[in-house]
MOPAC internal coordinates of N, CA, C and O (Angstrom, degrees):
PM7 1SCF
backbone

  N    0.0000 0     0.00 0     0.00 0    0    0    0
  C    1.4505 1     0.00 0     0.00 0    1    0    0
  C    1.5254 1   108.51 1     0.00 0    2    1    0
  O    1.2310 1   116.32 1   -57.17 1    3    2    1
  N    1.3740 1   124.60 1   122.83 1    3    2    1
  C    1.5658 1   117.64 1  -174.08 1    5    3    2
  C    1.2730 1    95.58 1   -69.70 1    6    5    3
  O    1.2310 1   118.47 1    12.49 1    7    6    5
  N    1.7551 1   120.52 1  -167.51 1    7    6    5
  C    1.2419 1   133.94 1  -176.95 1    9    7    6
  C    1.0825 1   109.47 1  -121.88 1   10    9    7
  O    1.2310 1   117.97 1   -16.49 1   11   10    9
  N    1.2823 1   121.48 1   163.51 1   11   10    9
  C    1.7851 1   130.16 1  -135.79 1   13   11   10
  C    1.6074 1    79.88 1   -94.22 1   14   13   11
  O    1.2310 1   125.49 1   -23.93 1   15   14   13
  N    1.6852 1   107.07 1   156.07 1   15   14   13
  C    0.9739 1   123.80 1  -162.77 1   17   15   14
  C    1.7356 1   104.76 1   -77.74 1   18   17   15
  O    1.2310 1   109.49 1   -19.31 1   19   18   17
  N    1.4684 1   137.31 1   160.69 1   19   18   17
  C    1.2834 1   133.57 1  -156.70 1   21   19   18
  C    1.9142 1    64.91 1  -107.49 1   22   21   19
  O    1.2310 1   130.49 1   -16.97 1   23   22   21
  N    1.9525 1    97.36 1   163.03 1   23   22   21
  C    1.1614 1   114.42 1  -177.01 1   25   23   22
  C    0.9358 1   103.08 1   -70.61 1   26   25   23
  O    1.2310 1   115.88 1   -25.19 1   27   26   25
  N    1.5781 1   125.43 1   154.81 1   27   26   25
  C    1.1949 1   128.17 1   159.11 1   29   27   26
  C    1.4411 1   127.68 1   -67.88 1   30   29   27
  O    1.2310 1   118.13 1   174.59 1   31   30   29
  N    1.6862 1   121.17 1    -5.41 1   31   30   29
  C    1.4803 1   102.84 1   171.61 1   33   31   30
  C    1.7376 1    79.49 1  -160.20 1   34   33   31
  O    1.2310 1   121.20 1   -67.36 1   35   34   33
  N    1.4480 1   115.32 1   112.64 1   35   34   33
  C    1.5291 1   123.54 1  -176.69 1   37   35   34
  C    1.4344 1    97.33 1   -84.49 1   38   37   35
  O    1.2310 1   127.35 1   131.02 1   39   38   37
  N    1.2488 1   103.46 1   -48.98 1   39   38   37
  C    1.7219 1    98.44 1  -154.88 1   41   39   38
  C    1.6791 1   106.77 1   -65.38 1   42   41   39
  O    1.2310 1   118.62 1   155.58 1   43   42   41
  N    1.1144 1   120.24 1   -24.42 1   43   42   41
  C    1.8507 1   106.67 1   171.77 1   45   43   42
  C    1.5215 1   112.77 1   -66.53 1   46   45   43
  O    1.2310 1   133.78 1   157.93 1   47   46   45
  N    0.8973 1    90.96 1   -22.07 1   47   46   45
  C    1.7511 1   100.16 1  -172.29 1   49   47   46
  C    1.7472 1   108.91 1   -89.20 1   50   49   47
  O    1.2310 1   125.24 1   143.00 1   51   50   49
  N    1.3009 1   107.53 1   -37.00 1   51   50   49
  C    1.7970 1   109.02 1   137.83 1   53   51   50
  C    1.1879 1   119.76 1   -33.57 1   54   53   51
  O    1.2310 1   130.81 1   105.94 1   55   54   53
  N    1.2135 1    96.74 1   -74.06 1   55   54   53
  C    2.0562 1   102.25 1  -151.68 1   57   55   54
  C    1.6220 1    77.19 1   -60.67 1   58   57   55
  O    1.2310 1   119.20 1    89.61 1   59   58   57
  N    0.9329 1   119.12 1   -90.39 1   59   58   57
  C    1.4591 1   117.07 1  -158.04 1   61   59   58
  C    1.4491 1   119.12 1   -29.87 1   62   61   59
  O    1.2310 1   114.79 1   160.95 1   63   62   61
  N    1.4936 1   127.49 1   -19.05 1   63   62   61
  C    1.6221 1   116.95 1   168.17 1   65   63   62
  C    1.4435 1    97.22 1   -87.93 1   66   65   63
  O    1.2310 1   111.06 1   170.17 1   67   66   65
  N    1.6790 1   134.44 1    -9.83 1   67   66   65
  C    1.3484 1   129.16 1   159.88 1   69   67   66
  C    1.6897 1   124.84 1   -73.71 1   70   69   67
  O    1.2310 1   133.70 1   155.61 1   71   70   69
  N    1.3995 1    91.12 1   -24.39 1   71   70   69
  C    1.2773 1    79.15 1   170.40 1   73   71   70
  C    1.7482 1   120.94 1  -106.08 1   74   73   71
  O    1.2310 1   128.66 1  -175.73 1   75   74   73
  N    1.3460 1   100.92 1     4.27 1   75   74   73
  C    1.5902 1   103.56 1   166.35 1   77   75   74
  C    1.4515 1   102.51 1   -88.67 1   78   77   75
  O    1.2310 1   110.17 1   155.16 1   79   78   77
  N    1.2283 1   136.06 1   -24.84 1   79   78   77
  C    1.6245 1   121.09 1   166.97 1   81   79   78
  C    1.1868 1   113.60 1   -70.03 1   82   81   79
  O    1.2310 1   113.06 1   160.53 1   83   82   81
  N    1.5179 1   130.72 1   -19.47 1   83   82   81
  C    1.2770 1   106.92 1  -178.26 1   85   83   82
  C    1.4662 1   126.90 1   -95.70 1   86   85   83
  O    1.2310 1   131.57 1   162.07 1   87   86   85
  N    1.7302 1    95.28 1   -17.93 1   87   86   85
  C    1.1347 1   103.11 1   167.21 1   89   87   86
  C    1.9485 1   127.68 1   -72.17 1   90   89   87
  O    1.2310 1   133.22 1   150.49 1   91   90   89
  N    1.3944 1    92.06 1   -29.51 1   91   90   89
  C    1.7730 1    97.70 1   153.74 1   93   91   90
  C    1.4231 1   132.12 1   -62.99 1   94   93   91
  O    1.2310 1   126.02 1   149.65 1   95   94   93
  N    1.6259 1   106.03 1   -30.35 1   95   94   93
  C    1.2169 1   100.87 1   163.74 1   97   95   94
  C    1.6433 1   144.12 1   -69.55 1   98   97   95
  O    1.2310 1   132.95 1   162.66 1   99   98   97
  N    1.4504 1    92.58 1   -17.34 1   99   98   97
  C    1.6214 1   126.87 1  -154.69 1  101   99   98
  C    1.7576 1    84.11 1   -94.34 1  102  101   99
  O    1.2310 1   119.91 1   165.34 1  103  102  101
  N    1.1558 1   117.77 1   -14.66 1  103  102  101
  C    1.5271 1   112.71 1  -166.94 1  105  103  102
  C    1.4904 1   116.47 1  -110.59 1  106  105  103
  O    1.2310 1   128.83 1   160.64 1  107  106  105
  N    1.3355 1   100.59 1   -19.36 1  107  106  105
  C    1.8185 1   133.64 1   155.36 1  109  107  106
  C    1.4727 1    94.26 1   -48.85 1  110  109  107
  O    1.2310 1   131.08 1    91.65 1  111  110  109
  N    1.6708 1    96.22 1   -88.35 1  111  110  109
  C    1.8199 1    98.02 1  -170.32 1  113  111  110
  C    1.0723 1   120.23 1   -52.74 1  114  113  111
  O    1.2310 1   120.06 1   145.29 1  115  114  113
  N    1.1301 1   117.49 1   -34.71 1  115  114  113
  C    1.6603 1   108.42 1   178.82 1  117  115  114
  C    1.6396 1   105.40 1   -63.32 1  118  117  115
  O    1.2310 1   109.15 1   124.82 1  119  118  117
  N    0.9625 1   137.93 1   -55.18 1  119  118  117
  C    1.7330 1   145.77 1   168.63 1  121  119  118
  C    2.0636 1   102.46 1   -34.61 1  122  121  119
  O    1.2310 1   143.29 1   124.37 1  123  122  121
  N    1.1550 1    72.36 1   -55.63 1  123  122  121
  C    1.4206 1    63.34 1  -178.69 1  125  123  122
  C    1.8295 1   124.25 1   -71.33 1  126  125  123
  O    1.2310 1   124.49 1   145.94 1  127  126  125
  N    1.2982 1   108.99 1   -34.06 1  127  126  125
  C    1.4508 1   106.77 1   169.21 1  129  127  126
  C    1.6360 1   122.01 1   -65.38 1  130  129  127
  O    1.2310 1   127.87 1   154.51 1  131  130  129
  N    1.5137 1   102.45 1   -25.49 1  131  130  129
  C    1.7574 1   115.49 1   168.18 1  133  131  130
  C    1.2358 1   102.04 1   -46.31 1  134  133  131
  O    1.2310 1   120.38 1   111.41 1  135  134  133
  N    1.2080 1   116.88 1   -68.59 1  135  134  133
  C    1.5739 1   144.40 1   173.33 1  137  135  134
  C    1.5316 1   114.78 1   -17.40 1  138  137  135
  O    1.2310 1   127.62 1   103.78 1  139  138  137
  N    1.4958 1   102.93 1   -76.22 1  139  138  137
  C    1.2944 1   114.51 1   172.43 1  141  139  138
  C    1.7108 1   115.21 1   -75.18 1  142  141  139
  O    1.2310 1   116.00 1  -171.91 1  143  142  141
  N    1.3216 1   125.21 1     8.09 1  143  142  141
  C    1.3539 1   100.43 1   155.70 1  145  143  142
  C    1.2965 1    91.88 1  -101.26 1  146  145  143
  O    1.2310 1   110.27 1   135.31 1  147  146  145
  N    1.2946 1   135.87 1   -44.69 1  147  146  145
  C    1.8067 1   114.35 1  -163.58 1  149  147  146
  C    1.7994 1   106.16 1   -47.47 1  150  149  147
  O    1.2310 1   125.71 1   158.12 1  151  150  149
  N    1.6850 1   106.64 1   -21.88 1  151  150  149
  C    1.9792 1    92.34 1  -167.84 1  153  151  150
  C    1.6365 1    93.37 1   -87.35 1  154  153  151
  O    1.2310 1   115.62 1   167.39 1  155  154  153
  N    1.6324 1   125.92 1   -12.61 1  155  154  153
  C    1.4730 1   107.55 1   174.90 1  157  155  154
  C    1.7092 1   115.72 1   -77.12 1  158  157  155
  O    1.2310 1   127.21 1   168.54 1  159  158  157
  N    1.3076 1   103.73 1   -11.46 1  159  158  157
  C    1.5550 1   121.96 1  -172.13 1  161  159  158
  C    1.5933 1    84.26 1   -69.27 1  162  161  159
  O    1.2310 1   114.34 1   123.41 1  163  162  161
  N    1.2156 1   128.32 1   -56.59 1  163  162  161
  C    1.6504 1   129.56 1  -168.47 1  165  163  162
  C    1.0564 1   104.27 1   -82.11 1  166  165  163
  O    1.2310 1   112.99 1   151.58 1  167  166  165
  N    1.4799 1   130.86 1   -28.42 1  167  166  165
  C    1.6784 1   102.24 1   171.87 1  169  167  166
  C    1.5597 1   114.83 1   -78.36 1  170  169  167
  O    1.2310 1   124.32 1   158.17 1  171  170  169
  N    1.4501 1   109.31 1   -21.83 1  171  170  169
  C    1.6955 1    88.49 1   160.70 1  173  171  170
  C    1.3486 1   112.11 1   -63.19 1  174  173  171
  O    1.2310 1    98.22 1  -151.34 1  175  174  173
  N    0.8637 1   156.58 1    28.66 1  175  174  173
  C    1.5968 1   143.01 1   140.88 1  177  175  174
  C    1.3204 1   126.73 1   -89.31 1  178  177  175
  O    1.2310 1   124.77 1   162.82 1  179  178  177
  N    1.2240 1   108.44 1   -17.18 1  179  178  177
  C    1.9140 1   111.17 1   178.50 1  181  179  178
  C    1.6686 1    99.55 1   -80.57 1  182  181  179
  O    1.2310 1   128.56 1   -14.92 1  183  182  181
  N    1.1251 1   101.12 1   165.08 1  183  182  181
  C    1.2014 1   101.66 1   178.21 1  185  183  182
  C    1.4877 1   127.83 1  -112.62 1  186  185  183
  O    1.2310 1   127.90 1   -31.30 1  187  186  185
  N    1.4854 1   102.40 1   148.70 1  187  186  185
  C    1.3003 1    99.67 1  -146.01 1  189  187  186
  C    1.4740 1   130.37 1   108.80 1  190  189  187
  O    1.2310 1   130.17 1   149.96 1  191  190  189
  N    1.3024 1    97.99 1   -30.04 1  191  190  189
  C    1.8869 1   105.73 1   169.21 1  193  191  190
  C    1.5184 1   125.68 1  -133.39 1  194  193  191
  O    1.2310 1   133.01 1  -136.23 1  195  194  193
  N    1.6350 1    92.46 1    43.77 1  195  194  193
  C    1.4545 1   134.18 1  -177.42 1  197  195  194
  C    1.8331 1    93.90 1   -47.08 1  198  197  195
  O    1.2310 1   126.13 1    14.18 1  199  198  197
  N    1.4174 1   105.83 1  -165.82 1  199  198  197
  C    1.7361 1   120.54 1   176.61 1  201  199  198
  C    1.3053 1    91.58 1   -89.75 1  202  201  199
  O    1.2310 1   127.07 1   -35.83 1  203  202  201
  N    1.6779 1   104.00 1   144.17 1  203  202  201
  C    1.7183 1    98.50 1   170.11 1  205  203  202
  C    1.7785 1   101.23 1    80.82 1  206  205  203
  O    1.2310 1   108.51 1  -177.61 1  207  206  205
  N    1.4536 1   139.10 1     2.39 1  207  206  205
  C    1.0985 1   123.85 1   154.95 1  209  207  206
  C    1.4035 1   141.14 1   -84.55 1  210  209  207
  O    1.2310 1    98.52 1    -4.22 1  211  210  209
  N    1.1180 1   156.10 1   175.78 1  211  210  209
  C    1.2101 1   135.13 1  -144.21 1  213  211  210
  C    1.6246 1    73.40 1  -105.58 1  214  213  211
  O    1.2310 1   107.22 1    68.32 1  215  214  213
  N    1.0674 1   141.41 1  -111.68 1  215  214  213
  C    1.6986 1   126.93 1  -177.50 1  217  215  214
  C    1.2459 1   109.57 1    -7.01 1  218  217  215
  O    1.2310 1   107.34 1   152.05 1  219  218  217
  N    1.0946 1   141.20 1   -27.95 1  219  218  217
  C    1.2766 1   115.79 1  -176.64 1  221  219  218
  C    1.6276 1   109.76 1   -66.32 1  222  221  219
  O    1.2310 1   129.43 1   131.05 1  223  222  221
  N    1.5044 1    99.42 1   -48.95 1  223  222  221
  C    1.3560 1   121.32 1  -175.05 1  225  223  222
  C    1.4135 1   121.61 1   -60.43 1  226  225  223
  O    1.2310 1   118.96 1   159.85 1  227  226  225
  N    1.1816 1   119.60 1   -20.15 1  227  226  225
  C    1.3722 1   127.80 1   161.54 1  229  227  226
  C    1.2921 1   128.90 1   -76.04 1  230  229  227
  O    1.2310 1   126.02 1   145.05 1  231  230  229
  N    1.5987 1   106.03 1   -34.95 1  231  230  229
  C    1.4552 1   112.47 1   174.90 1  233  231  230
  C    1.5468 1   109.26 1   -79.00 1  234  233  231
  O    1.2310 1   122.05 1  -178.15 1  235  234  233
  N    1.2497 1   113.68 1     1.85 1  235  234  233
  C    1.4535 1   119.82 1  -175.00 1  237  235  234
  C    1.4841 1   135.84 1   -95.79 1  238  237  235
  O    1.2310 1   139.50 1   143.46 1  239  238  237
  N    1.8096 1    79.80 1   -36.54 1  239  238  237
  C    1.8077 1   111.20 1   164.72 1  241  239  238
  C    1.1688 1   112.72 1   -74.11 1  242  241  239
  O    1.2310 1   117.06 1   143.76 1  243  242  241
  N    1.7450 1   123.20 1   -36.24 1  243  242  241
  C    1.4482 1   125.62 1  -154.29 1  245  243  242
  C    1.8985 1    94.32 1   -77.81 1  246  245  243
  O    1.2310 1   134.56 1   126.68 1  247  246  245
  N    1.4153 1    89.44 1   -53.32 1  247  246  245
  C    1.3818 1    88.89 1   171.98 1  249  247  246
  C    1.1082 1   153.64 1   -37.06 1  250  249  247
  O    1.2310 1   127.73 1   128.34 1  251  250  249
  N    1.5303 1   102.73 1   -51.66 1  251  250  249
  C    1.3567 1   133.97 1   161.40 1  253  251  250
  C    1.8395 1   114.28 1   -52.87 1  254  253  251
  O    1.2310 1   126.68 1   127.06 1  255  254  253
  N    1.6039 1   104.76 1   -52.94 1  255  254  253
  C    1.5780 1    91.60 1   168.41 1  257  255  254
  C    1.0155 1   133.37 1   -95.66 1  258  257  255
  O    1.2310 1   116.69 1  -161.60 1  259  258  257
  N    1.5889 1   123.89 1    18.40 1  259  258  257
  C    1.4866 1   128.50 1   147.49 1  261  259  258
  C    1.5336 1   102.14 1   -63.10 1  262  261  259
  O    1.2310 1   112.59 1   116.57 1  263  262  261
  N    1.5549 1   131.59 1   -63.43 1  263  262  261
  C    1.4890 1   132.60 1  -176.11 1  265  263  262
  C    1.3632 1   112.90 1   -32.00 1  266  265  263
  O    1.2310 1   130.35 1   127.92 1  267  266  265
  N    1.6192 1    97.64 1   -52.08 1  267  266  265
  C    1.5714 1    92.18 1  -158.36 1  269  267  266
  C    1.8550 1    93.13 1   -84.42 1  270  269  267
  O    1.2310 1   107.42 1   177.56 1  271  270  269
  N    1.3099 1   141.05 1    -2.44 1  271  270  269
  C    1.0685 1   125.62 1   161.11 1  273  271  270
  C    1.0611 1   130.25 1   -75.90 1  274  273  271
  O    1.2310 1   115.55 1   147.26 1  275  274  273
  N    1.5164 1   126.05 1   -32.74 1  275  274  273
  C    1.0699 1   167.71 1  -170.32 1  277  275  274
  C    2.0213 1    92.43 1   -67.86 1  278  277  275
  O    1.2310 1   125.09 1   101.61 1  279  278  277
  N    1.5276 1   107.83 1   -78.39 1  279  278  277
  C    1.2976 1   112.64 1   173.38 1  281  279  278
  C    2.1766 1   120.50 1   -54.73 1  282  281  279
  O    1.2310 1   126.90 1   140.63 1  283  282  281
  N    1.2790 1   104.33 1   -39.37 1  283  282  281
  C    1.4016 1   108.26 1   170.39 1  285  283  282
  C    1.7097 1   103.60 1   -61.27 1  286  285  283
  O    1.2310 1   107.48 1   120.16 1  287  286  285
  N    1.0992 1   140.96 1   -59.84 1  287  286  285
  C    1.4700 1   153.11 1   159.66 1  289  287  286
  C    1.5050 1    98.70 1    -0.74 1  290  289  287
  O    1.2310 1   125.78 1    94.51 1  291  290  289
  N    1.8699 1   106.50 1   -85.49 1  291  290  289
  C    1.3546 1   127.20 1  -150.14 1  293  291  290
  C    1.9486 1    96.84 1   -74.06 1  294  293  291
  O    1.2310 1   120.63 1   156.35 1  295  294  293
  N    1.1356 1   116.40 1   -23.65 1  295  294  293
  C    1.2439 1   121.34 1  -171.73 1  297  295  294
  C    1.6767 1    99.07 1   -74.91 1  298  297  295
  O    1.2310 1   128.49 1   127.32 1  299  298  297
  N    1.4523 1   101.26 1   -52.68 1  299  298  297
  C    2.2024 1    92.99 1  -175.55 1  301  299  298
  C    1.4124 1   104.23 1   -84.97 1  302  301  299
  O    1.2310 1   114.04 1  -174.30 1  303  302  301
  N    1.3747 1   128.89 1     5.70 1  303  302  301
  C    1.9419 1   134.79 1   173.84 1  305  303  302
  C    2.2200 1    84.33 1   -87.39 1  306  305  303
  O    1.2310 1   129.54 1   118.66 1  307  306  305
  N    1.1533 1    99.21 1   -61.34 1  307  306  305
  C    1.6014 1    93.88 1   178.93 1  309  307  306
  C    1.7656 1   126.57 1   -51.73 1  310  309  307
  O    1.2310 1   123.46 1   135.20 1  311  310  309
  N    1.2929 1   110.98 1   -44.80 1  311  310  309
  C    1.2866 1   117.92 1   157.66 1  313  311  310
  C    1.5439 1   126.04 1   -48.69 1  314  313  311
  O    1.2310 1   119.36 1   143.53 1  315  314  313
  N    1.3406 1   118.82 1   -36.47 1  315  314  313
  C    1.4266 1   120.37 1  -151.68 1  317  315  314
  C    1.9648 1    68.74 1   -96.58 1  318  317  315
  O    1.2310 1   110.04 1   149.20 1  319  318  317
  N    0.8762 1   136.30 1   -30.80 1  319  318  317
  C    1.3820 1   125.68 1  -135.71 1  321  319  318
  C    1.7609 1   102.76 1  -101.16 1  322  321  319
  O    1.2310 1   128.41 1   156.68 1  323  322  321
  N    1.9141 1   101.41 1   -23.32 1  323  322  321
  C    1.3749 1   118.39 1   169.76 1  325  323  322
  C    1.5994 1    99.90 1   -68.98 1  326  325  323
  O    1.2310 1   117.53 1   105.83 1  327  326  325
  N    1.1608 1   122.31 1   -74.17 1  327  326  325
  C    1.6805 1   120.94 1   169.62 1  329  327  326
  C    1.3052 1   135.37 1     0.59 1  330  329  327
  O    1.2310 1   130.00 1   123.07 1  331  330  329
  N    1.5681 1    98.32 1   -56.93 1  331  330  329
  C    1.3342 1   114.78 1  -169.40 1  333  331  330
  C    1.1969 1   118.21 1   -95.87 1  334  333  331
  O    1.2310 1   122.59 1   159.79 1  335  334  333
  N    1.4251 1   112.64 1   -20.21 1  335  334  333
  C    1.8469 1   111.81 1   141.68 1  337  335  334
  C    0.8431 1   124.71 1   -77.83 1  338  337  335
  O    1.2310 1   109.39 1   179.31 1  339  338  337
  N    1.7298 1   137.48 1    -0.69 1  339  338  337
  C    1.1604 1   107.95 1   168.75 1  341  339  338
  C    1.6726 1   105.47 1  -123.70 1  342  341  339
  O    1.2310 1   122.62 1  -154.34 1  343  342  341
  N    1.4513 1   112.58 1    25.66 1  343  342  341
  C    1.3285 1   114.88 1   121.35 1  345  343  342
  C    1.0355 1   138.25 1   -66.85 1  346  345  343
  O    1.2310 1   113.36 1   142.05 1  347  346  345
  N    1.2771 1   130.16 1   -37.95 1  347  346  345
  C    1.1727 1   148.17 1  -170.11 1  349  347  346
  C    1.4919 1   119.22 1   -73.74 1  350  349  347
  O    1.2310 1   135.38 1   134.38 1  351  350  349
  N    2.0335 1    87.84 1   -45.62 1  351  350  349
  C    1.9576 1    75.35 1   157.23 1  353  351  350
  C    1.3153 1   125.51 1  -104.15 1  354  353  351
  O    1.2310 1   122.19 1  -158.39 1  355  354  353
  N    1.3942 1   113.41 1    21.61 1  355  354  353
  C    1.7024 1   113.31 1   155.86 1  357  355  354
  C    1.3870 1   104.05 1   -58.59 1  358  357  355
  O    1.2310 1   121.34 1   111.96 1  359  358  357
  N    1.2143 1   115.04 1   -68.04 1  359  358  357
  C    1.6965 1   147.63 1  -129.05 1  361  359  358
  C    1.8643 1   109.33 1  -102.37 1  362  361  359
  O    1.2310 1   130.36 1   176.94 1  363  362  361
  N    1.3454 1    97.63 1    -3.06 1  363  362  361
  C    1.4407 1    95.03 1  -178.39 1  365  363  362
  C    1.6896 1    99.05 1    84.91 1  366  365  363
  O    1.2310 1   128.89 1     4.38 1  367  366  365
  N    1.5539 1   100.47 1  -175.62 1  367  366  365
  C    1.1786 1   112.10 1   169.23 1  369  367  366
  C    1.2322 1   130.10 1   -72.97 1  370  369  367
  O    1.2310 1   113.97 1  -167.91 1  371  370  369
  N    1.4054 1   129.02 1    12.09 1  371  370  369
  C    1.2800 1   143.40 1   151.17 1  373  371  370
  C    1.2620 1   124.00 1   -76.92 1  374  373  371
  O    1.2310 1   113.71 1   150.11 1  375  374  373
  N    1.5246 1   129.51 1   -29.89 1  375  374  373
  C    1.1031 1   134.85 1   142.87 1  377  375  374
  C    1.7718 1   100.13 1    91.79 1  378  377  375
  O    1.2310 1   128.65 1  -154.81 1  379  378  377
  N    1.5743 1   100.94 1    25.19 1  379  378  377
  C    1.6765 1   112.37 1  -179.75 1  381  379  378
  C    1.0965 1   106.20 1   -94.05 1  382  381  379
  O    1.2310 1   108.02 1  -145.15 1  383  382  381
  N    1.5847 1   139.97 1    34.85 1  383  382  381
  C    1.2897 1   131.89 1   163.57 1  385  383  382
  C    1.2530 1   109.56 1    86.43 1  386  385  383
  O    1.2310 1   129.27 1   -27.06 1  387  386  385
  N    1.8101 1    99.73 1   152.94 1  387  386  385
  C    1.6405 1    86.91 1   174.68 1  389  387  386
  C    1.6888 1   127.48 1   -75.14 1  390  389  387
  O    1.2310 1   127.90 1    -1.54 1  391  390  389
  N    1.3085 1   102.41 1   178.46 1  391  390  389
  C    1.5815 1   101.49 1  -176.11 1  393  391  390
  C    1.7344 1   106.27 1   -84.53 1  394  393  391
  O    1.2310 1   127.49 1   -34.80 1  395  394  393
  N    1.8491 1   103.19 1   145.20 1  395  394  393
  C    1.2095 1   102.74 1  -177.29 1  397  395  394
  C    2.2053 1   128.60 1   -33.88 1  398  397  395
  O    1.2310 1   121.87 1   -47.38 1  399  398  397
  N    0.7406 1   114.02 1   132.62 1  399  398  397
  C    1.2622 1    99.72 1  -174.34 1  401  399  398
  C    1.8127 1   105.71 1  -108.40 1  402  401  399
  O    1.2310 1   124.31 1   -36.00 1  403  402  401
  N    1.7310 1   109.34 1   144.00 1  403  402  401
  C    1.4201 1   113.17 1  -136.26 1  405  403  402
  C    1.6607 1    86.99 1   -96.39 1  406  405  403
  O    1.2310 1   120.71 1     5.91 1  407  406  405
  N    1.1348 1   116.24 1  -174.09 1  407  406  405
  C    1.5853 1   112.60 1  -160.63 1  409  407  406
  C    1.5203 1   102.96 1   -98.02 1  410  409  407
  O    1.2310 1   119.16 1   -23.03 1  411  410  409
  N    1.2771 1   119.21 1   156.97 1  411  410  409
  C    1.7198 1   113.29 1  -164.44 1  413  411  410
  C    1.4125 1   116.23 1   -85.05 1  414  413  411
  O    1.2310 1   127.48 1  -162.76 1  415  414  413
  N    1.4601 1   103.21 1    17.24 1  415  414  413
  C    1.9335 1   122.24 1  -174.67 1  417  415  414
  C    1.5212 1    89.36 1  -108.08 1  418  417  415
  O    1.2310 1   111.46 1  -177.92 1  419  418  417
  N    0.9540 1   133.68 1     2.08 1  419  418  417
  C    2.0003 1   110.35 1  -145.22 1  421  419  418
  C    1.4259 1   103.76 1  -100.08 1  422  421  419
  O    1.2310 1   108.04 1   -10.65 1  423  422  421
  N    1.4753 1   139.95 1   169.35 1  423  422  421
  C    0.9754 1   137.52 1   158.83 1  425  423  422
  C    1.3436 1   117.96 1   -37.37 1  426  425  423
  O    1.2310 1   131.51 1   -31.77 1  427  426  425
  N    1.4164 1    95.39 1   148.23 1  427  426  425
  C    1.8403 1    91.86 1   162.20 1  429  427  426
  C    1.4256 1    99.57 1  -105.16 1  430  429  427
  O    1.2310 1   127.09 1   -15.55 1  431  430  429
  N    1.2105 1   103.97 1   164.45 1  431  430  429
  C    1.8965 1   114.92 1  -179.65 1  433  431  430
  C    1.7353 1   105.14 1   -62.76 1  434  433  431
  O    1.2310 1   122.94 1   -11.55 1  435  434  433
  N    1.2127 1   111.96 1   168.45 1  435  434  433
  C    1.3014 1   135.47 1   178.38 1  437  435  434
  C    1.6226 1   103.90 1   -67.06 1  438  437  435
  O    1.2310 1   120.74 1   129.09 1  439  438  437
  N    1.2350 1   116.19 1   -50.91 1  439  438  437
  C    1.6199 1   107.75 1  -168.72 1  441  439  438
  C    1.2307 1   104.62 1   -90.53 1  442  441  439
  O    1.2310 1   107.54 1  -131.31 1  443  442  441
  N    1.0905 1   140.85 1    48.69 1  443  442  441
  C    1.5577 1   136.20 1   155.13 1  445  443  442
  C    1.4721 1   103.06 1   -74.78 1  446  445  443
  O    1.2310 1   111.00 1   -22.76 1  447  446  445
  N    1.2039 1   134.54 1   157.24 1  447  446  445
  C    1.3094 1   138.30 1   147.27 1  449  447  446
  C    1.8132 1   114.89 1   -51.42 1  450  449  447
  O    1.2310 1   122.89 1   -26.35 1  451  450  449
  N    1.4693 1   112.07 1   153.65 1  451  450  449
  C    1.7241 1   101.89 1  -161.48 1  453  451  450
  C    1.6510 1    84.12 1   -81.42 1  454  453  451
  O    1.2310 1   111.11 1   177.47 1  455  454  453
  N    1.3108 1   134.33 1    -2.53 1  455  454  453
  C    1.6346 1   120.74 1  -165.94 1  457  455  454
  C    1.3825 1   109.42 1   -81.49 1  458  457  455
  O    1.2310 1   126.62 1   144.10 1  459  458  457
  N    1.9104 1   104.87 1   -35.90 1  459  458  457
  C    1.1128 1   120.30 1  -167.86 1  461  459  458
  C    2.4337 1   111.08 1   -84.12 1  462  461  459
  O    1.2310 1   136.33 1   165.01 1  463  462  461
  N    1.0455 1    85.98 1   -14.99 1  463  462  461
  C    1.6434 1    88.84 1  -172.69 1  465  463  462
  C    1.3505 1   105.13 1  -110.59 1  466  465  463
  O    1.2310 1   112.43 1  -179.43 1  467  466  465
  N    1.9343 1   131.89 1     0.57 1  467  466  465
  C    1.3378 1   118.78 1   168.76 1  469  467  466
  C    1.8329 1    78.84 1   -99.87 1  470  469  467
  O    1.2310 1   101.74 1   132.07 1  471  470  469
  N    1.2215 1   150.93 1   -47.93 1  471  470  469
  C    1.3069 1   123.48 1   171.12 1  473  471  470
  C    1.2084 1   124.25 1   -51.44 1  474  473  471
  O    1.2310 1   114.64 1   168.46 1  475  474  473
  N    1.1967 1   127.76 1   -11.54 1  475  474  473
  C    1.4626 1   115.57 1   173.87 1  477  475  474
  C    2.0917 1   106.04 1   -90.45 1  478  477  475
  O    1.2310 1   126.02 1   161.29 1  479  478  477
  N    1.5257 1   106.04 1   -18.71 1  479  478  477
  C    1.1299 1   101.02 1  -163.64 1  481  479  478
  C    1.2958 1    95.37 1   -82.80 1  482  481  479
  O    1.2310 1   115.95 1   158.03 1  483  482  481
  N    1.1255 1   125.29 1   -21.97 1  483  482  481
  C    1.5813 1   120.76 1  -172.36 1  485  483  482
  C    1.4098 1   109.63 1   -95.09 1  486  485  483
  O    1.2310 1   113.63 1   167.55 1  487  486  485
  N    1.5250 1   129.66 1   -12.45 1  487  486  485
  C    1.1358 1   117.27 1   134.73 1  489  487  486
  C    1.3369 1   148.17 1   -41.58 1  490  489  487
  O    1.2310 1   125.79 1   126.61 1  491  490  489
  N    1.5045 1   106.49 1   -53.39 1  491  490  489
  C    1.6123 1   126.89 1   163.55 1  493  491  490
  C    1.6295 1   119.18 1   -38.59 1  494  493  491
  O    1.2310 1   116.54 1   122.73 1  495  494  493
  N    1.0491 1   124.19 1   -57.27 1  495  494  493
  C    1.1441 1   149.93 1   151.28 1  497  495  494
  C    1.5957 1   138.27 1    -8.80 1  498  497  495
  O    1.2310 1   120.10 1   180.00 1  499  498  497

């Protein structure tokens, strides 16, 4: 019995279990930073690590630049991830960019309709 045929296109089917891990991950940290502000919400109540305490202020900063790392992260994972679809729908499912594009003087091809290539010629023009 031969062996089942290899997919015809692996790597989308990659990226996409890459980009479902990261987006699971991104949903982890975020849970978890929820987390850790509701327990700084309760350590302002003990005393001693009132508003304005030096712990307070640490748990406030630390916090704060996990978020904003956390948000810088998902923002250049979103960018790289906009890109590559719209390579992808230049370029087909190969995702090699679009095809050269011809100069806005150039011939038009032979099989146009004659209605459609004296309107384009008198555009050019």
């Amino acid at each position: 019995m031969p062996a089942p045929p290899a997919p015809l296109h692996p790597r989308p089917a990659r990226a996409q279990s890459s980009i479902n891990e990261v987006n699971t991950l991104a949903h982890k940290l975020k849970n978890r930073l929820e987390a850790l502000d509701k327990l700084n919400e309760e350590a302002l109540k003990k005393k001693g690590c009132g508003p304005g305490s030096a712990s307070e202020r640490t748990r406030t900063s630390v916090t704060a630049g996990l978020k904003k790392k956390l948000k810088d992260l998902v923002g250049d994972f979103s960018k790289l991830r906009r890109a590559r679809e719209a390579g992808r729908r230049a370029g087909g499912a190969a995702g090699l960019g679009a095809p050269p594009r011809a100069a806005p003087n150039a011939r038009l091809p032979p099989t146009l309709p004659c209605s459609l290539a004296a309107a384009a010629a008198r555009s050019a023009v």
